[in-house]
C-alpha positions as CSV (number, residue, x, y, z in Angstrom):
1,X,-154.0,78.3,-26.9
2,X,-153.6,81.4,-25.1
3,X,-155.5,84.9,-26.2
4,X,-152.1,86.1,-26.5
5,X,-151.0,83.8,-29.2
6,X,-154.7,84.4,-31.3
7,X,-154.0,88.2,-31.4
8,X,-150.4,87.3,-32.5
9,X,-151.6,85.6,-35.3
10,X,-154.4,88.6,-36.0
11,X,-151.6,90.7,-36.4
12,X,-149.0,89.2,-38.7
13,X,-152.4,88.3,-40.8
14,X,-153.0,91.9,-40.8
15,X,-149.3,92.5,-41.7
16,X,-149.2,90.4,-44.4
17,X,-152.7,91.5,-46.2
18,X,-151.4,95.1,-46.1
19,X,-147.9,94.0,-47.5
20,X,-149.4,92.1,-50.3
21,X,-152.1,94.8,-51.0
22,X,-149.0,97.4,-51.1
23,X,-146.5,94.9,-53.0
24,X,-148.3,95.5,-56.2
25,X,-148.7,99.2,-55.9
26,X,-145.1,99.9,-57.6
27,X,-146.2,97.8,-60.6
28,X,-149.4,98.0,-61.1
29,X,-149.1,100.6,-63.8
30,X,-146.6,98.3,-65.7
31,X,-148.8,95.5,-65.5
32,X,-151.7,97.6,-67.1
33,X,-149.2,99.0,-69.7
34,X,-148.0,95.5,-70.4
35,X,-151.6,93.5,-70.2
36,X,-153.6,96.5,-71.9
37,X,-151.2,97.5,-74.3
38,X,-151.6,101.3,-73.6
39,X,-149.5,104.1,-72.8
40,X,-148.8,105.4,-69.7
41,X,-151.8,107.9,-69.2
42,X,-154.8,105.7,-70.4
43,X,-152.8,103.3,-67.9
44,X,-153.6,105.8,-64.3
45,X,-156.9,105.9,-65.9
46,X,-158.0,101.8,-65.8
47,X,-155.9,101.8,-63.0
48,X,-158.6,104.4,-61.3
49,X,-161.1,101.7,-62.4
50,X,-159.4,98.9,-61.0
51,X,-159.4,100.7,-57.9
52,X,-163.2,101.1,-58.1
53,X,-164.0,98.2,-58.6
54,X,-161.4,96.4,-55.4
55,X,-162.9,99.0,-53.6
56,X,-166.8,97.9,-55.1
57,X,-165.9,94.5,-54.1
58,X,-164.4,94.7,-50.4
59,X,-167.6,96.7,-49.7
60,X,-170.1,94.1,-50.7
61,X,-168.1,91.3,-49.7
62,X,-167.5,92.7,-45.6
63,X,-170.9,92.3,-44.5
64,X,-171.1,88.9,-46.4
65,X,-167.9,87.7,-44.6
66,X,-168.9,89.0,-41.3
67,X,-172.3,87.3,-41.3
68,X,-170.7,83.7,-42.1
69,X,-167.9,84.1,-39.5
70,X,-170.9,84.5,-36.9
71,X,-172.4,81.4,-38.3
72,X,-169.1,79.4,-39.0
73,X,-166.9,81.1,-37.2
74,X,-163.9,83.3,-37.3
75,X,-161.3,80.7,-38.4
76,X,-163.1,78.7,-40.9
77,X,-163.7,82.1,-42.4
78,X,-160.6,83.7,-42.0
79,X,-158.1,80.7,-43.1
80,X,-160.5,80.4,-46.2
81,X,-160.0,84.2,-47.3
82,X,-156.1,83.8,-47.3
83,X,-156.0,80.6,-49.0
84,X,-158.2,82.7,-51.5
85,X,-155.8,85.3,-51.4
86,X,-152.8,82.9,-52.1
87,X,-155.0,81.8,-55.0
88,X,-155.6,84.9,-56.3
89,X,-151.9,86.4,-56.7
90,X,-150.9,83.1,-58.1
91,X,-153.8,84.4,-60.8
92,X,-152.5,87.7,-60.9
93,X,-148.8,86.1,-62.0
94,X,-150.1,85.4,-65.4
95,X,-153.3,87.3,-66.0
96,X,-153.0,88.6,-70.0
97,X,-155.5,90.6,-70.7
98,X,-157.5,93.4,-69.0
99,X,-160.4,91.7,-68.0
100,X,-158.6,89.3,-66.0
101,X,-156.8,91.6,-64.3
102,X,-160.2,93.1,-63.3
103,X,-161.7,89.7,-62.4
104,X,-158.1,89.3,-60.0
105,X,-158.5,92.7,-58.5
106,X,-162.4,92.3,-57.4
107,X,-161.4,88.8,-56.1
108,X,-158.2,91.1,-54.0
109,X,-161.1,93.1,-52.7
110,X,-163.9,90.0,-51.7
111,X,-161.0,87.9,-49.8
112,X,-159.6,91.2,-48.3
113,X,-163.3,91.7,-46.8
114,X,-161.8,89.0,-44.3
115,X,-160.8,92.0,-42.0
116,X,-164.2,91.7,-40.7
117,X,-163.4,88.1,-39.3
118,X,-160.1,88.9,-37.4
119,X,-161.3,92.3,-35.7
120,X,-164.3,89.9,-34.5
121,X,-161.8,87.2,-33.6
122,X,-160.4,90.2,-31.1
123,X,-163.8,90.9,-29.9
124,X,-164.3,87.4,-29.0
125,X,-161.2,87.2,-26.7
126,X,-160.9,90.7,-25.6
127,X,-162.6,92.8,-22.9
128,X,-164.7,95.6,-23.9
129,X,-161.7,98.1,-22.1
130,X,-159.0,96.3,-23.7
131,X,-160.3,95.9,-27.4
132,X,-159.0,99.9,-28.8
133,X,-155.6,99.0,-27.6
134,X,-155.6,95.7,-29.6
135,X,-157.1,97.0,-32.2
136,X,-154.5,99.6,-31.7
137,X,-152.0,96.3,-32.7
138,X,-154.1,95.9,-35.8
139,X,-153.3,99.2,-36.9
140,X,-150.2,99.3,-36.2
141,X,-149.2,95.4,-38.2
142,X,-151.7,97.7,-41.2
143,X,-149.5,100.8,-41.1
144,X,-145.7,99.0,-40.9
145,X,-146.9,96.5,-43.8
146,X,-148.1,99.1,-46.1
147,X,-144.3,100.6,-45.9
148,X,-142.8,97.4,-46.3
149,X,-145.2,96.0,-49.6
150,X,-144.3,99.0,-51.6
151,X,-140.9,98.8,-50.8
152,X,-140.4,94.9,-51.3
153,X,-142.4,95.0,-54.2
154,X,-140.5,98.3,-56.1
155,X,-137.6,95.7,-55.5
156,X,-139.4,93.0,-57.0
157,X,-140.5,95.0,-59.7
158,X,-136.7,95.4,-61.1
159,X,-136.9,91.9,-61.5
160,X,-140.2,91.4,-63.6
161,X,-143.7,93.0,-63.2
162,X,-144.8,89.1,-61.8
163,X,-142.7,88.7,-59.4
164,X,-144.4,90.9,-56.6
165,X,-147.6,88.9,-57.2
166,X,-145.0,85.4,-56.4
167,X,-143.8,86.6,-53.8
168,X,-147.6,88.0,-52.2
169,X,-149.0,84.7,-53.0
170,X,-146.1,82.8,-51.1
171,X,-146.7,85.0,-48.2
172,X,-150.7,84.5,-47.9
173,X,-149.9,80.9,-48.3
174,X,-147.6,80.9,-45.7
175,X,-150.0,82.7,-43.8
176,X,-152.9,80.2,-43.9
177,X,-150.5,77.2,-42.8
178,X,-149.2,78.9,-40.1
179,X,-152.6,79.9,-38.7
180,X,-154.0,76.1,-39.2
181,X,-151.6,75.8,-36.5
182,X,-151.6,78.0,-34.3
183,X,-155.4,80.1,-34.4
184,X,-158.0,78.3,-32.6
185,X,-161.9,79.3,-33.0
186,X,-162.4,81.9,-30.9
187,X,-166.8,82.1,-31.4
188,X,-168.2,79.2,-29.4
189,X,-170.6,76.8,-31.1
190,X,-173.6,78.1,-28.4
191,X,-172.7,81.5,-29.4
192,X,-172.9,81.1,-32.6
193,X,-176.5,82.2,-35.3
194,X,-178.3,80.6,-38.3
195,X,-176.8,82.4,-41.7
196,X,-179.3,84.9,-43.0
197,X,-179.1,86.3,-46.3
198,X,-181.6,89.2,-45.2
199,X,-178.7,90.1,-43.2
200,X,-175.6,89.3,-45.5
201,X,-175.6,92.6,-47.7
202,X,-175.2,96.1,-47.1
203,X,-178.6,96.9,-47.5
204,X,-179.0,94.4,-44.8
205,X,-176.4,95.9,-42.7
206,X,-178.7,99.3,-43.2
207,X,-181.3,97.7,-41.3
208,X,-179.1,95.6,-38.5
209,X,-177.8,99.3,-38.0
210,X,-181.0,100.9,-37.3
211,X,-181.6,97.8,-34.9
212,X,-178.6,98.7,-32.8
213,X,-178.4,101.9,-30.4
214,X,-175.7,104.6,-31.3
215,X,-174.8,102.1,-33.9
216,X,-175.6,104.2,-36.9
217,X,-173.8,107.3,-35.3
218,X,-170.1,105.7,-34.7
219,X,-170.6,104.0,-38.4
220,X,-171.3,107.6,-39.8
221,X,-168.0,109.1,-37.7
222,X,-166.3,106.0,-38.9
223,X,-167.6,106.7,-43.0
224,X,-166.1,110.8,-42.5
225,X,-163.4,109.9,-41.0
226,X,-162.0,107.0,-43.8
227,X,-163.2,109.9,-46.5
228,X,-160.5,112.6,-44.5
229,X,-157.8,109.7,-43.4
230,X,-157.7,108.7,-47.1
231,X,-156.1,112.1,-48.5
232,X,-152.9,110.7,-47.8
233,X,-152.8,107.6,-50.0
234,X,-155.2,109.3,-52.6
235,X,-153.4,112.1,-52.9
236,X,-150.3,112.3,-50.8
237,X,-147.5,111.3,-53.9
238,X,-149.5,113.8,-56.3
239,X,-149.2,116.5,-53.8
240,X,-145.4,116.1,-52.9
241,X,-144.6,117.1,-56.5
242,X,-147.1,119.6,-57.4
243,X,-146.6,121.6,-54.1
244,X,-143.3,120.6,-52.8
245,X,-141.2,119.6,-55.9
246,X,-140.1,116.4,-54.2
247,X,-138.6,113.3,-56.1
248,X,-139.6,109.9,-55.6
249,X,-136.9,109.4,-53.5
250,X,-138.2,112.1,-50.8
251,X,-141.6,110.7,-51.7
252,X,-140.6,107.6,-50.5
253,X,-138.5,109.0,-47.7
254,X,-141.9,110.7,-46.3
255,X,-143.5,107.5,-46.8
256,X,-141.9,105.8,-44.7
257,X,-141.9,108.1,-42.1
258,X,-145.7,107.8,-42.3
259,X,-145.7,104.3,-41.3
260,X,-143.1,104.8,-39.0
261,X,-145.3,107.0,-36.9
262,X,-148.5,105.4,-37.3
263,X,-147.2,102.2,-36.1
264,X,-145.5,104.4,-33.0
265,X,-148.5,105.7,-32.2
266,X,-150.9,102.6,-32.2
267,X,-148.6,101.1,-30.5
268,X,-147.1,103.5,-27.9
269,X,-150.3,106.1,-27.7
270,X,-153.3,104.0,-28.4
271,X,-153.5,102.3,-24.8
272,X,-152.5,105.2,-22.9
273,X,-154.9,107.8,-24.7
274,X,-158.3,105.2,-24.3
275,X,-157.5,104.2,-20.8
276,X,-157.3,107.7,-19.5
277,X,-160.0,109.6,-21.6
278,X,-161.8,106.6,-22.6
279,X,-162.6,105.5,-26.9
280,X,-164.8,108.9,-27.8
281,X,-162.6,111.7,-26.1
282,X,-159.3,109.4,-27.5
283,X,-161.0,109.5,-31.3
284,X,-162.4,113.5,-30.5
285,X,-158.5,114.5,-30.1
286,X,-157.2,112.5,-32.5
287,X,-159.4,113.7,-35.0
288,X,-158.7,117.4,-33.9
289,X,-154.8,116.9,-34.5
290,X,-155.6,115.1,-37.7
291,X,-157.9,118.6,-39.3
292,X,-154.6,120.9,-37.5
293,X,-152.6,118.7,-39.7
294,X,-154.3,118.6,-42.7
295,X,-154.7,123.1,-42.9
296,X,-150.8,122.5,-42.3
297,X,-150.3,120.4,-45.3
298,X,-152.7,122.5,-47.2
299,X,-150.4,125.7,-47.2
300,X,-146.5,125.0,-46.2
301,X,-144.3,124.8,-49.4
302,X,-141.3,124.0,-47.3
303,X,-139.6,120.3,-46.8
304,X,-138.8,121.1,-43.3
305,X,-142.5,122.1,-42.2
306,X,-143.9,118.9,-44.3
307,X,-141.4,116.7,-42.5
308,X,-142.6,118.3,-38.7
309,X,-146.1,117.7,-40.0
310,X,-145.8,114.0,-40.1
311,X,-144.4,114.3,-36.4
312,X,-148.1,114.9,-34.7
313,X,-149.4,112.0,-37.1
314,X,-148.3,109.3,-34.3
315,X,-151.6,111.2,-31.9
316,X,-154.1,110.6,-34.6
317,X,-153.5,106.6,-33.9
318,X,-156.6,106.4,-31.5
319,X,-159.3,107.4,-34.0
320,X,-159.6,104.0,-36.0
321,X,-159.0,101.6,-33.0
322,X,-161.4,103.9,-30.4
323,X,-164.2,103.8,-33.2
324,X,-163.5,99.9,-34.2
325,X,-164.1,99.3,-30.3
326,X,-166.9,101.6,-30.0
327,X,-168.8,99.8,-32.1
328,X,-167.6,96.5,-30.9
329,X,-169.5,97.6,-27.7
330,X,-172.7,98.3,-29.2
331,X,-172.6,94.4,-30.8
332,X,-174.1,90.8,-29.0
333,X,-171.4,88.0,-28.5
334,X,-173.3,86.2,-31.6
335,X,-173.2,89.5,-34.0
336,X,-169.5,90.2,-33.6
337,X,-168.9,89.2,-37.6
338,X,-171.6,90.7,-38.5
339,X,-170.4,94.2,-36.8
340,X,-166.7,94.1,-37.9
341,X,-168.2,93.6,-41.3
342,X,-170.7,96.6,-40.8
343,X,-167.6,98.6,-40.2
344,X,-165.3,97.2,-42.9
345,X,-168.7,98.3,-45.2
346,X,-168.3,101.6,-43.6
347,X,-164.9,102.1,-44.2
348,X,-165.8,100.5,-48.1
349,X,-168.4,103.7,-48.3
350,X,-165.8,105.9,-47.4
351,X,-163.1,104.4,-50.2
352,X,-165.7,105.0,-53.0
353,X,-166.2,108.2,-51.9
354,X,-162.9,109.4,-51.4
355,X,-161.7,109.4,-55.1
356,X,-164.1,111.8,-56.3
357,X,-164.3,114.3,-53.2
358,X,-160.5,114.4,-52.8
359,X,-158.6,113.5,-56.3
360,X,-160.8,115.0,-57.6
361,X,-160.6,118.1,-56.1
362,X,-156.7,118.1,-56.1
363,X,-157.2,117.4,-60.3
364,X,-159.9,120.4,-60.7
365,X,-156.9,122.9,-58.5
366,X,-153.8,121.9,-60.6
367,X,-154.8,122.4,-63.9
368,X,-154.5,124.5,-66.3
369,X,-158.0,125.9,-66.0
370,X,-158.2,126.3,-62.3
371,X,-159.3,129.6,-61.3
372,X,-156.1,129.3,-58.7
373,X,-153.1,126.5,-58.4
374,X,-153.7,124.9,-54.8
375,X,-152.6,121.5,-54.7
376,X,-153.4,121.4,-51.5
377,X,-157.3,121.7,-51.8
378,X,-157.8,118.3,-51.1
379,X,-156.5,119.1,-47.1
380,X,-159.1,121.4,-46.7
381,X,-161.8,118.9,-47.7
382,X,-159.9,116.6,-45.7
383,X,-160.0,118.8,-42.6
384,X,-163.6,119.7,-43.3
385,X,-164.8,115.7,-43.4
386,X,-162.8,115.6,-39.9
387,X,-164.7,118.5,-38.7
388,X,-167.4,116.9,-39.5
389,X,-166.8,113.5,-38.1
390,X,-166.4,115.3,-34.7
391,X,-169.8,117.2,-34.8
392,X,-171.5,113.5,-34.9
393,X,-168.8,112.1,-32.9
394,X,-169.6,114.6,-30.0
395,X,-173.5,113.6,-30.0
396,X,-172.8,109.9,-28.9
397,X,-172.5,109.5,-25.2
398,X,-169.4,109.0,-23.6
399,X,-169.9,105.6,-22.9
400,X,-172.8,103.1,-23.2
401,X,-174.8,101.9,-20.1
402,X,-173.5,99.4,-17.7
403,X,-176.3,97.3,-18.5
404,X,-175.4,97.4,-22.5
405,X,-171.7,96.3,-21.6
406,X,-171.3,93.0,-23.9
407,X,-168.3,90.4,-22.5
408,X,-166.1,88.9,-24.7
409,X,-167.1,85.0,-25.0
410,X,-163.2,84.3,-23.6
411,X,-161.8,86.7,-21.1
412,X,-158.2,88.2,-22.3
C-alpha cells in the first residue's frame, strides 16, 4: 500500500468528518425547537451549550485518542472513531428529548478527537519537509467539506430535520469500510509505547509539553491563533447582517467563497510558501495577512470591499499546516499520537475560548446599550490574538537542530 493511497484515505476521512460536522448546522436549531419544545431564541441559547459541551468533549477526548493510537495504532484507532461516528448520527436520527441530544453531541466531539490519529498517520509516512504540504491536503479536504455539509444538509433539511443525520451516518459508515480496505497501519509494532493514563489527559499533555523543547511555544501560537481563525464561523453570519445587511443568500454566497479559497490556498500555496521560507516564516506571513484582513473586515460596510477581502484569505493557508508540522518535528516516532492529540487539545482550548472573547464581544457592540454600534469588534480582537500569536511565534527558532530532526517510520 503505497504512502500515496494512506494520505488519500486521510483526506476523504477528513472530508467527510467536516461534511457531517457541517451537515447538521442548517438544522440544528429545528432539531432543538422540535426536541426542546422552545421557541426560537431559548433555541441559539442551548444551542450555545451544545456547542460547549462538543467543544468540552473533543478537548478531553484528543489527548486520550492520541495516546492509544501510539499504543494501538493509527488504524485500530481511527476506523474505531468513524464507526463511532456512524453510530452516533444513526442516534442523532431519533434523539427526543434534550438530554439526548446533549449525550449525541458530546459523543460528535469524543469520536471527532480522531483528528489526532490521521495527522499522526501523516507523520508516520511523511518526511519532516514534506509533512506542512500534506497537512496542507488536510486542510484543504476540512475547508471544501465544511462548504459542502451546510449546503447538502440545508437540502436535507427541506426534507425533514433527520434526514441530514441519515445521510452523515451513511457517509461515516461508508467511510470506515472503505478504509478497512484500503488504510494500512502506518505505526510499526517496535515503534509503538505501553498506554499510560498519566499521559492520556490534558493535564497530562501539560506535562508531556514541558518535557518537549519549543513544544509549549508552537502549542501556545497554535491556541491564539484557533481563538483569531475562529471569528469567522463564530461570528461571520452575525456580522454579514448587522454590518453589511446581507441575506442568507449572500451569506451563503460568501460562504462558499471561503471554502473555495481556503482549499486554493492549502492546496496551491501551502507547498510553495514552506519550501521557500520554511514552516515559521510561512505561519509569520500568513498570520500577518490574516490581522490585515481582519482590520479590513472590522470597518468596510461595502459588499465589494467584503468580497475582495476573502481574495487574500487563500495566503493565510500556511498557518495551520506550518504549525501542525512544527510540532510534528519536535515529537519521537513513538509519541506521534500523543502530539497530534496535544494539538487537537490546543486547538480544543482555543474553541472554548473563542465564544466568550469573540461572540461575546460582537453581542456587548450591537446592542442596544453599547456605548457605540461596531459589529465588527470581534475583528479587532481577532487581529489582536494574531498579533499576538506572532510575538510568540517569532521567539521559536527558525528550525530545530539537525540532531533533533525525527524521520518518519516509512519514508514518503
Amino acid at each position: 500500500m503505497t504512502s500515496a493511497r494512506t494520505i488519500a484515505f486521510i483526506v476523504v476521512t477528513i472530508f467527510i468528518d467536516a461534511i457531517g460536522f457541517g451537515i447538521i448546522m442548517p438544522v440544528l436549531p429545528q432539531l432543538v425547537m422540535e426536541v426542546g419544545r422552545v421557541d426560537l431564541p431559548h433555541a441559539i441559547e442551548v444551542g450555545a451549550w451544545i456547542g460547549l459541551v462538543m467543544a468540552v468533549a473533543t478537548f478531553l477526548a484528543s489527548p486520550l485518542l492520541g495516546n492509544l493510537s501510539d499504543r494501538f495504532g493509527r488504524r485500530r484507532v481511527l476506523l474505531l472513531s468513524l464507526g463511532g461516528l456512524a453510530a452516533d448520527y444513526t442516534l442523532l436520527t431519533v434523539v427526543g428529548t434534550l438530554p439526548w441530544l446533549f449525550v449525541a453531541r458530546a459523543l460528535s466531539g469524543i469520536f471527532g478527537g480522531s483528528y489526532a490519529a490521521a495527522q499522526a498517520a501523516i507523520a508516520d509516512i511523511t518526511r519532516p519537509e514534506e509533512r506542512a504540504r500534506n497537512f496542507g491536503f488536510v486542510g484543504a479536504a476540512f475547508g471544501v467539506g465544511f462548504v459542502v455539509g451546510p449546503a447538502i444538509g440545508g437540502f436535507l433539511g427541506e426534507l425533514s430535520p433527520r434526514a441530514p443525520f441519515v445521510a452523515a451516518a451513511i457517509l461515516a459508515a461508508a467511510n470506515m469500510l472503505y478504509g478497512l480496505i484500503v488504510f494500512p497501519e502506518t505505526l510499526d509494532a517496535g515503534r509503538r509505547r505501553a498506554f499510560d493514563w498519566r499521559r492520556a489527559n490534558p493535564l497530562g499533555a501539560f506535562r508531556t509539553l514541558r518535557g518537549l523543547p519549543g513544544m509549549g511555544g508552537v502549542a501556545a501560537v497554535l491556541v491564539l491563533w484557533q481563538i483569531a481563525s475562529l471569528v469567522y464561523p463564530m461570528t461571520w453570519s452575525f456580522y454579514c447582517i448587522a454590518q453589511l445587511g446581507w441575506t442568507p443568500g449572500m451569506i451563503g454566497a460568501s460562504l462558499a467563497a471561503v471554502g473555495v479559497a481556503i482549499a486554493l490556498g492549502q492546496m496551491l500555496v501551502v507547498g510553495p510558501m514552506v519550501a521557500r521560507f520554511g514552516e515559521r516564516d510561512a505561519a509569520t506571513f500568513g498570520i500577518l495577512v490574516a490581522v490585515a484582513v481582519y482590520v479590513g473586515y472590522a470597518f468596510t460596510t461595502s459588499t465589494i470591499g467584503a468580497f475582495l477581502l476573502l481574495i487574500p484569505v487563500a495566503l493565510q493557508a500556511p498557518v495551520q499546516p506550518s504549525l501542525m508540522a512544527m510540532m510534528s518535528r519536535r515529537a519521537t516516532a513513538e509519541t506521534q499520537g500523543e502530539v497530534q492529540g496535544i494539538s487537537a487539545m490546543a486547538m480544543g482550548l482555543g474553541q472554548l475560548a473563542a465564544p466568550i472573547l469573540l461572540t461575546g464581544t460582537m453581542a456587548y457592540f450591537t446592542a442596544k446599550s453599547a456605548p457605540v454600534h461596531f459589529p465588527g469588534a470581534a475583528f479587532i480582537v481577532a487581529a489582536i490574538f494574531g498579533l499576538l500569536a506572532i510575538a510568540m511565534l517569532r521567539r521559536l527558532p527558525r528550525a530545530l537542530p539537525a540532531s533533533d530532526q525525527i524521520p518518519p517510520s516509512v519514508t514518503a
